[in-house]
C-alpha positions as CSV (number, residue, x, y, z in Angstrom):
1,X,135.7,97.8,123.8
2,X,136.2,100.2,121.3
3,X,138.1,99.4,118.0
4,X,139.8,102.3,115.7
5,X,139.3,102.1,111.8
6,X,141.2,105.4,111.4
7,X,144.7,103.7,110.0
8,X,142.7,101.5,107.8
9,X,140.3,104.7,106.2
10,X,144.0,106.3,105.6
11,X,144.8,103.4,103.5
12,X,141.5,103.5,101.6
13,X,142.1,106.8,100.5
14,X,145.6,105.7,99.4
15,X,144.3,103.4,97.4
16,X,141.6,105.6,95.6
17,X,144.3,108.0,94.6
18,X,146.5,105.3,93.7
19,X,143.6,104.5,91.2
20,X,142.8,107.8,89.3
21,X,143.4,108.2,86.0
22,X,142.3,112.2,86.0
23,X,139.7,114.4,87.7
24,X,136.8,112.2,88.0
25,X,138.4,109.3,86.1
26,X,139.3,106.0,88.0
27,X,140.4,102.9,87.2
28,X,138.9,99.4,89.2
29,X,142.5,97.9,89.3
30,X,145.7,98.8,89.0
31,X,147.5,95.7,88.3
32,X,146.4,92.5,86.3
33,X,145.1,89.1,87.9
34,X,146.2,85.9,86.4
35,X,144.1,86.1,83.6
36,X,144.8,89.2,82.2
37,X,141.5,90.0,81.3
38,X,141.4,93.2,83.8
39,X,140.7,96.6,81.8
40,X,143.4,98.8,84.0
41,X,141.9,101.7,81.8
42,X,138.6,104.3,83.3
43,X,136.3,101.7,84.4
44,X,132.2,102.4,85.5
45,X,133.2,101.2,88.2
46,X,136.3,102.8,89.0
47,X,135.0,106.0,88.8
48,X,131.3,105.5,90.5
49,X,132.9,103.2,93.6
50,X,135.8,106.3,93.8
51,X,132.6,108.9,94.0
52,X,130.8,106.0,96.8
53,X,134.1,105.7,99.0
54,X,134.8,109.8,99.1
55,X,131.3,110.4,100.1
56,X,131.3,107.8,102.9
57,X,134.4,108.5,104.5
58,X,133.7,112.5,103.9
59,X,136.2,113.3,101.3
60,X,133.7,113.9,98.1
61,X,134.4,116.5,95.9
62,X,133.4,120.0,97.0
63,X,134.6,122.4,94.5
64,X,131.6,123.1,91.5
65,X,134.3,123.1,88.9
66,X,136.0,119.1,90.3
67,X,132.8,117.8,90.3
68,X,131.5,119.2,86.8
69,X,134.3,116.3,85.5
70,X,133.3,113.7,87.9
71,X,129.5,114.0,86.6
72,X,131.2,114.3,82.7
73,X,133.4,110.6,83.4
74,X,130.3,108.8,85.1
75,X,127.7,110.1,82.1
76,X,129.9,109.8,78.9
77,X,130.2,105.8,79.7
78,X,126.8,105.4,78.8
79,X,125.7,104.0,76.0
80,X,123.6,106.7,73.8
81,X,121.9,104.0,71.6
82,X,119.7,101.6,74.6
83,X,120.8,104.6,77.7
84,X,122.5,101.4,79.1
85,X,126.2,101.5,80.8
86,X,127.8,98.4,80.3
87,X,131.1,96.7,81.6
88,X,132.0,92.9,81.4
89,X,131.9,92.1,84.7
90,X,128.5,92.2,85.6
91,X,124.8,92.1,84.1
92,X,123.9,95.7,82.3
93,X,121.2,96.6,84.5
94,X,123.9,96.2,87.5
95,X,126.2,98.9,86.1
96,X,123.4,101.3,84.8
97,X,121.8,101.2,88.5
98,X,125.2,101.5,89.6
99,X,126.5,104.4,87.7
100,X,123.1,106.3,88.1
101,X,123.0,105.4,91.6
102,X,126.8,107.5,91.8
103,X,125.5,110.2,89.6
104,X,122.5,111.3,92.4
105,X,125.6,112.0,95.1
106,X,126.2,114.5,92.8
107,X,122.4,115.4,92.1
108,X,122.9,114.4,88.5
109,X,121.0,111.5,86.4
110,X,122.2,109.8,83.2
111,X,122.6,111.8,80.0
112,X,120.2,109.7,77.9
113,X,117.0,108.2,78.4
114,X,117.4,104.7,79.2
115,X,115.4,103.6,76.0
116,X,116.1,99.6,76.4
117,X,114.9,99.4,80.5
118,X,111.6,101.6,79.7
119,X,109.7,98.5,78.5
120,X,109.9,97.4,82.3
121,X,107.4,100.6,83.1
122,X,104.8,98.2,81.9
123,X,103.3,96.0,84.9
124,X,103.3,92.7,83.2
125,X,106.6,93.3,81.9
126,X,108.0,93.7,85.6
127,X,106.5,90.7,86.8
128,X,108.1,88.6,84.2
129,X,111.8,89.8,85.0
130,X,111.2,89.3,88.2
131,X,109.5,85.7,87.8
132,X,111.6,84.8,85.2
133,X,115.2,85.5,87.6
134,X,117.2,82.3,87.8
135,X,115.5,82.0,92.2
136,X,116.9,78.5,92.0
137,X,120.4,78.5,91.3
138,X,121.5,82.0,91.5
139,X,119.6,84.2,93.3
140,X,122.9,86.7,93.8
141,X,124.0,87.6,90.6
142,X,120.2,87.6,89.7
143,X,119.4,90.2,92.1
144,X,121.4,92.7,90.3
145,X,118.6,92.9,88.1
146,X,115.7,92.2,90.2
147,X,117.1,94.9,92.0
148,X,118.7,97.3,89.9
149,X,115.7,97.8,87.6
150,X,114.1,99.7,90.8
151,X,117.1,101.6,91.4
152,X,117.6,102.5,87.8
153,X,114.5,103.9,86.7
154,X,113.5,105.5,90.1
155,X,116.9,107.3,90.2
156,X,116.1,108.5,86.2
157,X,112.7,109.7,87.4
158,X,110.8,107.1,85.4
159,X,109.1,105.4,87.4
160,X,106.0,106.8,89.3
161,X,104.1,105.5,93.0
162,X,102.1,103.0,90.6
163,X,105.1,101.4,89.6
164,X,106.6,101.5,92.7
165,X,103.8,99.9,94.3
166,X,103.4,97.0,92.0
167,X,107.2,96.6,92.7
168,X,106.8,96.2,96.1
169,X,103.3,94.1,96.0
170,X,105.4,91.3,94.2
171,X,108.2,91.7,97.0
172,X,105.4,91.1,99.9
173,X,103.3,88.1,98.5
174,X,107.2,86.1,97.6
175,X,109.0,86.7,100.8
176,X,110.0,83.2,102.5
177,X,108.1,82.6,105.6
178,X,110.5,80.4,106.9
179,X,113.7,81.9,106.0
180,X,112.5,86.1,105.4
181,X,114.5,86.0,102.0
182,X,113.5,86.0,98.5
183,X,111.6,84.2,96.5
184,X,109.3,82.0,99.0
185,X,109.2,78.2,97.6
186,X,113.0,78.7,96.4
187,X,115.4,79.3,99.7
188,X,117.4,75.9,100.2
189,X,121.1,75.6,100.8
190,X,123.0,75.6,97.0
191,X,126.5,75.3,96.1
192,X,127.9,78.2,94.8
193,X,131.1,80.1,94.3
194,X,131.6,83.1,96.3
195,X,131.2,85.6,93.3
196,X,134.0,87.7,93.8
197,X,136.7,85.2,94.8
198,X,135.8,82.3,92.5
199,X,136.2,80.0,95.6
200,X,133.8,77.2,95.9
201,X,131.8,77.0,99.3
202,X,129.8,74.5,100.9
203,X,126.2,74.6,99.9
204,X,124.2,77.9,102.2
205,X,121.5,79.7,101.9
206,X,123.6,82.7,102.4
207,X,123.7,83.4,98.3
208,X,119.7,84.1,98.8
209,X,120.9,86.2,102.1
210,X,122.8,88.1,99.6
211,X,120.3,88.4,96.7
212,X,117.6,89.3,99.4
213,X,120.2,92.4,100.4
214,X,119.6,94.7,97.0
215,X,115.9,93.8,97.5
216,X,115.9,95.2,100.9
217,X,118.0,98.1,100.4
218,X,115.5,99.1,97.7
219,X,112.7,98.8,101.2
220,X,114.6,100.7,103.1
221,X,115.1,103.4,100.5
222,X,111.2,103.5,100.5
223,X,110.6,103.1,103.7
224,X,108.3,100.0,103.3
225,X,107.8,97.0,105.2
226,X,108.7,93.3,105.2
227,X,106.3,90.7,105.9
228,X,108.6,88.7,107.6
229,X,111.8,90.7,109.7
230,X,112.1,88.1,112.6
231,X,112.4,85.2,110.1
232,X,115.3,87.2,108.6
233,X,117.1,87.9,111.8
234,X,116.8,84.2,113.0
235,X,118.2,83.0,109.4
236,X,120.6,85.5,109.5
237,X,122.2,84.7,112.9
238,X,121.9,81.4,112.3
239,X,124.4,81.5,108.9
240,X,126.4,83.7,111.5
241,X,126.8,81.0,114.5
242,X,127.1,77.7,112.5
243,X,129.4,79.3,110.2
244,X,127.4,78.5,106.9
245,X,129.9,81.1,104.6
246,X,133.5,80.3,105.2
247,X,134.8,83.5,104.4
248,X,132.2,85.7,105.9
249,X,134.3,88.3,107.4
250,X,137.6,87.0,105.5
251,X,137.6,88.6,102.5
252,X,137.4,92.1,100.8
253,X,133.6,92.2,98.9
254,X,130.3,92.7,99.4
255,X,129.1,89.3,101.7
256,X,130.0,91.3,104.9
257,X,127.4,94.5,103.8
258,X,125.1,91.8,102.8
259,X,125.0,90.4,106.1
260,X,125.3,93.0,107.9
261,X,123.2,95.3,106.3
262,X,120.4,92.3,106.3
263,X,120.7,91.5,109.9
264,X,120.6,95.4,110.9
265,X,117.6,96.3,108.7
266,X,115.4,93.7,109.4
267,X,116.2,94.4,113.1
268,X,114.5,97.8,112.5
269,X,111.2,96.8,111.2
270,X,110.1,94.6,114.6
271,X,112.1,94.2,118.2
272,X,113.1,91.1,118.1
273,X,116.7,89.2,119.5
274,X,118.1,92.7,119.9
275,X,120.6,91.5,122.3
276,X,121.4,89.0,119.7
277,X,121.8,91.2,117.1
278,X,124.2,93.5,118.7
279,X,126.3,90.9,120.4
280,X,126.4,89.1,116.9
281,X,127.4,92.4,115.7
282,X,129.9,93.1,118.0
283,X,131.6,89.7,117.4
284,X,131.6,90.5,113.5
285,X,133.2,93.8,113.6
286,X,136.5,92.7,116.2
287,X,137.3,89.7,113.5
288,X,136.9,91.5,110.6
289,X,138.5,94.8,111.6
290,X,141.5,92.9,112.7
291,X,141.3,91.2,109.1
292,X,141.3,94.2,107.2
293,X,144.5,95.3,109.1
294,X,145.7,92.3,108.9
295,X,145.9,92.8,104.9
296,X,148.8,95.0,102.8
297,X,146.8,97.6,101.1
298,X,150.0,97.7,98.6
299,X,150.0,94.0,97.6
300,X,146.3,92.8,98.3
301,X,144.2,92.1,95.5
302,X,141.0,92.1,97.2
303,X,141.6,95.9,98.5
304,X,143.2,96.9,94.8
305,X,139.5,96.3,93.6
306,X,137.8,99.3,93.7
307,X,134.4,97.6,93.4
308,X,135.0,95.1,96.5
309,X,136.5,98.0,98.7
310,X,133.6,99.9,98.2
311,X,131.2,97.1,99.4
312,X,134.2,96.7,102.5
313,X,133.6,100.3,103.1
314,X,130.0,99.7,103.4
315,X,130.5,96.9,105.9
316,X,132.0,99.1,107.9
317,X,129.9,102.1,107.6
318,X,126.6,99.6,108.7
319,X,128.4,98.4,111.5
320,X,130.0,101.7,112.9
321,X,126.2,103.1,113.1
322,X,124.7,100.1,114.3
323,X,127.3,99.8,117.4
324,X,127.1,103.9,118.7
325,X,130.3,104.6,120.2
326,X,131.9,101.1,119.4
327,X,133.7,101.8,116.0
328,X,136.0,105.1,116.3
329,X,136.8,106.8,113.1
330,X,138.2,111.0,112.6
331,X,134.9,111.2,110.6
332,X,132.0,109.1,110.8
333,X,131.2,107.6,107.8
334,X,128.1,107.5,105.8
335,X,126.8,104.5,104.1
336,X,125.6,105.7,100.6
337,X,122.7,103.4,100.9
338,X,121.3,106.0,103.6
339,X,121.1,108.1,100.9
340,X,120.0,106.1,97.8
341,X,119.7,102.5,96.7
342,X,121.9,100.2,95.0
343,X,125.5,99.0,95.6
């Protein structure tokens, strides 16, 4: 059975228009939530999401002149004083990764040197950020720096093999043997709110599924091995068949890519369940497709976000090249992560 995302890729690029500001200047939202706190002004990420979605779904800007003030929006939001880019919604080191991250689509790095991550260069340094990340209790949100130091300073050209391998030593000795996430000793279910839609879910493992997804898209950017794929592919199926994240596949953020993406990859690196895996995949992409058309792109607030459509985009993307011939589209689309790390 084949399933069409063409209608719903119109839509998307509806919306991203719907969110410019000028050439290269987007905002995240277009409308307030109840809280009012939403800056509806240019937004990090407004404009580096905008950049993600037009490369994947093959609309990026072309023209030398457009993208000269695409590069100009994404570098002047940094900071001059620490090179950080900062936005409330998320940890510093998320949004600097993120923004640099959308800067290398257009071959570009940040402006200034990023003076207040450069003390991670040092080995010791590294290894206490990534001891010292709340493994416990919040694996997710901690992720986005665990993560997005790698992506941040390799992007920038700072870091060198060395420190790439000393990043990736730490990430073979702590990988669960029982579960293939991150960090071994730590993975048991928690109760945690599904961090985009505030909603409180029954206590999973999936937030370390999740936090283990920006550590493994920073392997797959490298090309380097996990010490445990199969244990990852059982753990992953298993949150997929006894339903241990409610909305999995309901909702516009980044829990489908994170499944997806960590059920897909680790499937590369051993063969193992493949029938499994795809039929598990196949399953995924029918509900969810029919739940993004299911949505109003004019009224829904999941799909005004420009942050949580991007990682929606990225579901799809995953999926359409892990099912050949499955998910039609009038171009294929190119998750950004093929390219790069960090989302």
């Amino acid at each position: 059975m084949q399933l069409d995302i063409t209608k719903h890729l119109e839509n998307v690029e509806k919306i991203i228009a719907s969110h410019q500001i000028a050439s290269g200047q987007y905002s995240r939202w277009i409308w307030q939530d109840k809280t009012e706190s939403r800056n509806l002004g240019i937004n990090e990420y407004g404009c580096a999401d905008a950049a993600n979605i037009l490369y994947m779904i093959g609309l990026f800007p072309s023209q030398a002149g457009e993208r000269e003030k695409w590069i100009a929006a994404l570098q002047n939001l940094q900071h001059p004083e620490t090179g950080l880019f900062v936005e409330a919604t998320h940890h510093p080191i998320h949004t600097t990764a993120h923004c640099i991250a959308a800067l290398e689509l257009f071959e570009q790095k940040a402006k200034y040197p990023l003076k207040d991550l450069k003390p991670y260069l040092e080995k010791e340094k590294l290894y206490q950020l990534l001891n010292g990340l709340d493994w416990l209790e919040n694996p997710w949100t901690a992720s986005h720096q665990g993560a997005g130091i790698f992506a941040a300073l390799v992007l920038q050209g700072d870091a060198d093999s060395v420190w790439r391998d000393w990043y990736f030593k730490w990430f073979w000795d702590e990988q669960d043997p029982s579960t293939g996430f991150w960090k071994k000793g730590c993975v048991k279910p928690i109760a945690q709110g599904d961090s985009f839609s505030g909603t409180g879910l029954k206590p999973s493992v999936f937030p370390f599924l999740a936090g283990s997804f920006h550590y493994l898209f920073n392997h797959e950017y490298a090309h380097m091995p996990i010490r445990f794929p199969e244990k990852m592919i059982d753990t992953c199926l298993d949150i997929f068949h006894h339903s241990q994240w409610e909305r999995l596949g309901k909702s516009v953020s980044f829990a489908e890519i994170d499944w997806v993406y960590c059920l897909t990859r680790s499937g590369r690196q051993c063969h193992y369940r493949f029938d499994d895996i795809k039929q598990a995949l196949r399953k995924f992409a029918k509900s969810y497709i029919d739940y993004l058309y299911s949505l109003d792109p004019l009224t829904d607030d999941g799909l005004n976000d420009l942050h949580t459509l991007f990682g929606s985009v990225c579901a799809l993307a995953e999926l359409q090249a892990a099912l050949p011939g499955e998910i039609r589209s009038e171009k294929p689309l190119k998750l950004v992560l093929d390219r790069r790390p960090f989302i």
